[in-house]
N, CA, C and O of each residue as an XYZ file, in Angstrom:
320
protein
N     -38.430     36.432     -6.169
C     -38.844     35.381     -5.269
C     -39.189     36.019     -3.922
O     -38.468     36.873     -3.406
N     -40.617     35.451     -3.232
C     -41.015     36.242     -2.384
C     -40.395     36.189     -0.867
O     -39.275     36.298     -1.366
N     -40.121     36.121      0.515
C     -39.690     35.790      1.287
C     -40.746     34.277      1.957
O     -40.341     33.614      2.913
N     -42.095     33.968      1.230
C     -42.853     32.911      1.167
C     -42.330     31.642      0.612
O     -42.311     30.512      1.100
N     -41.774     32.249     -0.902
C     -41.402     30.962     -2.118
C     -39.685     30.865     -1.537
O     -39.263     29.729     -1.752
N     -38.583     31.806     -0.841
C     -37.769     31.346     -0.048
C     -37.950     30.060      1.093
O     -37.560     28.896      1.006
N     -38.666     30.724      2.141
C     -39.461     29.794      2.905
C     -39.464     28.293      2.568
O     -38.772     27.341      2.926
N     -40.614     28.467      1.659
C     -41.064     27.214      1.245
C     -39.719     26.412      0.678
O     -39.405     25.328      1.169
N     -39.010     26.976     -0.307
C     -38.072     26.042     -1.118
C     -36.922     25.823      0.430
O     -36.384     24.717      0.371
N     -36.533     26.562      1.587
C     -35.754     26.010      2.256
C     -36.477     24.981      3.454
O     -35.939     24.631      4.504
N     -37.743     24.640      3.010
C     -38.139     23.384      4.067
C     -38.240     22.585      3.302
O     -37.979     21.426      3.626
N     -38.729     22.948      1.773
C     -38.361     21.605      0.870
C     -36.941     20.845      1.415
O     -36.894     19.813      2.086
N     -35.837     21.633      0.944
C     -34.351     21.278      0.655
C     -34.597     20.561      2.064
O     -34.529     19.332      2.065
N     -34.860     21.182      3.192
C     -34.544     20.707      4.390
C     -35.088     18.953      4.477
O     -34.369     18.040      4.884
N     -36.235     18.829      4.083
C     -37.237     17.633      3.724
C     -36.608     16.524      2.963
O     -36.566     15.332      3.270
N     -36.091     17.171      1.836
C     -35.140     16.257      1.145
C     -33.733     15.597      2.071
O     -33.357     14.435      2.221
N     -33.148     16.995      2.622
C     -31.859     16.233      3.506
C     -32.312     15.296      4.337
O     -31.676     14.250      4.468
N     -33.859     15.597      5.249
C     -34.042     14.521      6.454
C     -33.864     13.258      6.115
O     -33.368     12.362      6.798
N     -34.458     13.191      4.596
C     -34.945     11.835      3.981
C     -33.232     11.042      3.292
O     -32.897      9.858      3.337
N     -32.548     12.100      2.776
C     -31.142     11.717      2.600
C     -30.796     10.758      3.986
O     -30.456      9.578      3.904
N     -30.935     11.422      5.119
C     -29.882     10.927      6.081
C     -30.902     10.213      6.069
O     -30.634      9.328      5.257
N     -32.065     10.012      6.521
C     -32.657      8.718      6.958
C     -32.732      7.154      5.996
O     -33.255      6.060      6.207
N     -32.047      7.644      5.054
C     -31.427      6.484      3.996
C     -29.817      5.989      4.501
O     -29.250      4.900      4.592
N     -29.439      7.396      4.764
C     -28.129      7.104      5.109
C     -27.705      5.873      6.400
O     -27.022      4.849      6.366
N     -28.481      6.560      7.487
C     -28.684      5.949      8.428
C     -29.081      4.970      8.316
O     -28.656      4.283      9.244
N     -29.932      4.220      7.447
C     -30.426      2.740      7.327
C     -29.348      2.043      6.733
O     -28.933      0.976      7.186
N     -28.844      2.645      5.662
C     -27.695      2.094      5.043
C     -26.374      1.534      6.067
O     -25.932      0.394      6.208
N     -25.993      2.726      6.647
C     -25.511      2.582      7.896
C     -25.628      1.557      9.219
O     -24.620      1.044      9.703
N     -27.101      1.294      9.796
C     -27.560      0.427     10.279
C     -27.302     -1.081      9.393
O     -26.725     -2.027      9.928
N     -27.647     -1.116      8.450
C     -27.051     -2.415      7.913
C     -25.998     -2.816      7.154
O     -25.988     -3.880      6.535
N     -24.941     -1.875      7.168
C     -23.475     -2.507      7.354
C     -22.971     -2.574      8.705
O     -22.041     -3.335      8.972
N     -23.502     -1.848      9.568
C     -23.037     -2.263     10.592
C     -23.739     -3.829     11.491
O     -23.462     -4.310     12.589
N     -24.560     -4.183     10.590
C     -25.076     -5.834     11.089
C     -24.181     -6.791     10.615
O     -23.755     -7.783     11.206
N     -23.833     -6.220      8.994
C     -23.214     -7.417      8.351
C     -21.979     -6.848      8.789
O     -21.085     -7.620      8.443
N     -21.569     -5.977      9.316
C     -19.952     -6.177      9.713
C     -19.965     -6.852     11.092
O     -18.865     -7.280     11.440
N     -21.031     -7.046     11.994
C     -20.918     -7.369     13.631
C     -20.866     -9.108     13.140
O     -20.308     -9.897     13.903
N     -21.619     -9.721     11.543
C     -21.931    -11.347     10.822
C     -20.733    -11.466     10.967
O     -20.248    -12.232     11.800
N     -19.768    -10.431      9.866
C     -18.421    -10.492      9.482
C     -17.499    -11.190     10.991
O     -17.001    -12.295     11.205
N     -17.582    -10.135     11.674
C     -16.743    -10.767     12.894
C     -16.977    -11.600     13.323
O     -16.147    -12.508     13.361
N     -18.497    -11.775     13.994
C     -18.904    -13.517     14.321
C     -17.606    -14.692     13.068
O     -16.628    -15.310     13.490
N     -17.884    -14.663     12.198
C     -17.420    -15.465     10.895
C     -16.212    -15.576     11.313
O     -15.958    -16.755     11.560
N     -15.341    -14.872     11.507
C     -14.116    -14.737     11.783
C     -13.380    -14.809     12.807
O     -12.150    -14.866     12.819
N     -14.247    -14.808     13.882
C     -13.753    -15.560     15.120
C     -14.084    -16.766     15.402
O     -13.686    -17.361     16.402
N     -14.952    -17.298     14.421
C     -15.077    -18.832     14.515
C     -14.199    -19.331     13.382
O     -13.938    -20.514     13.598
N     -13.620    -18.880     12.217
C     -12.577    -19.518     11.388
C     -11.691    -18.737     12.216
O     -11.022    -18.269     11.294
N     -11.155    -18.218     13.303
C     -10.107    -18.476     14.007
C     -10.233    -19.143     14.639
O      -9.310    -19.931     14.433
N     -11.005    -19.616     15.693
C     -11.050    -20.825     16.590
C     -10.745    -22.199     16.138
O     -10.020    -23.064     16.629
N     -12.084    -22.162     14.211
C     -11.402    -23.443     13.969
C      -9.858    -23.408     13.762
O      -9.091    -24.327     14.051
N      -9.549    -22.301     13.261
C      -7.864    -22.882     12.743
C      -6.803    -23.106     14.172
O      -5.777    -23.784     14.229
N      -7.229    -22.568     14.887
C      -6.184    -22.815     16.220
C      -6.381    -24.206     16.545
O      -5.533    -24.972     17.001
N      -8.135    -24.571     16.137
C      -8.214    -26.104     16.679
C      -7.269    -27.164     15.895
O      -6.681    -28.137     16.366
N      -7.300    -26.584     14.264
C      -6.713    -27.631     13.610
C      -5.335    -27.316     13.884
O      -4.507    -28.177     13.586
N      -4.946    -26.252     14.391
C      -3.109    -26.210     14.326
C      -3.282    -27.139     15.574
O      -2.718    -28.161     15.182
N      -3.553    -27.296     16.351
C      -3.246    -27.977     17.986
C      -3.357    -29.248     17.359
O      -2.444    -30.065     17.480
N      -4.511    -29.532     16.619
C      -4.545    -31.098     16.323
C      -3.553    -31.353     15.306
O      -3.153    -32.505     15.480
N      -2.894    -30.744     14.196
C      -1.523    -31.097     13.445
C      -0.609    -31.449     14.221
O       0.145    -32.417     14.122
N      -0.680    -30.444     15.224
C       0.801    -30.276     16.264
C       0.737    -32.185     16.894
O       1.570    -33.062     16.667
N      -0.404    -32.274     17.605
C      -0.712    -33.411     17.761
C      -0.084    -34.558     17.204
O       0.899    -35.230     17.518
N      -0.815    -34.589     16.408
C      -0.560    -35.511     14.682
C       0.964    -35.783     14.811
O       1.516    -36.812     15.199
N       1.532    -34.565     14.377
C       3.306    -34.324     14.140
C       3.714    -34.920     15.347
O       4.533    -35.799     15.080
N       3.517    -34.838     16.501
C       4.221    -35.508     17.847
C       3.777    -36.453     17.708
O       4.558    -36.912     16.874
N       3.170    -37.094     17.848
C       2.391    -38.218     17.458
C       3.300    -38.905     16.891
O       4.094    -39.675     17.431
N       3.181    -38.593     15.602
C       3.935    -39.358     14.578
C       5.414    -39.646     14.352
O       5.987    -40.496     13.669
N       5.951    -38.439     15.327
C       7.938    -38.199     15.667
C       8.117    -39.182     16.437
O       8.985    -40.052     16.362
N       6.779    -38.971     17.658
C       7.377    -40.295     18.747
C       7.418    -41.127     18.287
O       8.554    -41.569     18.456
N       6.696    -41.950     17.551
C       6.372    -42.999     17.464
C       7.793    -43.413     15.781
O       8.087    -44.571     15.486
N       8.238    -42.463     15.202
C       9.296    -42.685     14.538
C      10.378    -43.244     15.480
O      11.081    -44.254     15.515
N      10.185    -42.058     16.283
C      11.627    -42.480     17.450
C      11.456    -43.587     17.952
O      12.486    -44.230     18.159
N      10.169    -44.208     18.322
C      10.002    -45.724     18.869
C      10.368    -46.456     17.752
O      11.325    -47.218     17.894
N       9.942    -46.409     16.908
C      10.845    -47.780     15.799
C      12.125    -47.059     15.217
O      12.141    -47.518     14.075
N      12.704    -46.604     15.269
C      14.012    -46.262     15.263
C      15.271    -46.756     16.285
O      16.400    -47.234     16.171
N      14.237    -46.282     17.483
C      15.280    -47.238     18.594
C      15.157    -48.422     18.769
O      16.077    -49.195     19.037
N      13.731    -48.763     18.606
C      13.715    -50.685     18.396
C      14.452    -50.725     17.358
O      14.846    -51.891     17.359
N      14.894    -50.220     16.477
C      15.559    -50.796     15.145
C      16.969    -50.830     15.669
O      17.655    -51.835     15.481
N      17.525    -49.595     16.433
C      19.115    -49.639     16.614
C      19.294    -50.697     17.916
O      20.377    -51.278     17.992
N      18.327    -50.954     18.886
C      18.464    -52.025     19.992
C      18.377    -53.315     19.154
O      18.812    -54.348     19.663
N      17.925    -53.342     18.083
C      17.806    -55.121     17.629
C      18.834    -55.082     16.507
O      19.102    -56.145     15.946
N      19.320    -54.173     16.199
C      20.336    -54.626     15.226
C      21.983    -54.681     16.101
O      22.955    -55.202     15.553
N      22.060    -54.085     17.443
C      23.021    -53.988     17.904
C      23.316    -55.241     18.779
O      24.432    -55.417     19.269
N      22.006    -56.337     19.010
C      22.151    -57.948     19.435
C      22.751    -58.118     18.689
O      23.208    -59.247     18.507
């Protein structure tokens, strides 16, 4: 093999790697979109769930007080 057909076959190989990484790199470029989707996604199903825990919490007080209000109307009218 001549120091020509060296040559040549190490700009091939080289040609081939550019084109490797420049796959790589695209590949790369678009997981890193759908991972930036991913997080969007996930900080809005955290927001909703904090919304719905605040509104349970709600709900649950809500619903204690208002036990405790007919509970004590019940022990004030049975104690006439």
């Amino acid at each position: 093999m001549s120091d020509a057909d060296i040559i040549e076959a190490l700009r091939d190989e080289v040609a081939r790697l550019k084109a490797s990484l420049e796959i790589a790199e695209a590949k790369a470029t678009i997981d890193a979109a759908a991972i930036e989707r991913f997080k969007t996604q996930v900080s809005i199903l955290r927001s909703q769930r904090n919304e719905l825990r605040a509104r349970l919490f709600d709900q649950t007080l809500a619903e204690a007080t208002e036990r405790r209000k007919h509970a004590a109307a019940k022990a004030s009218g049975g104690a006439r």
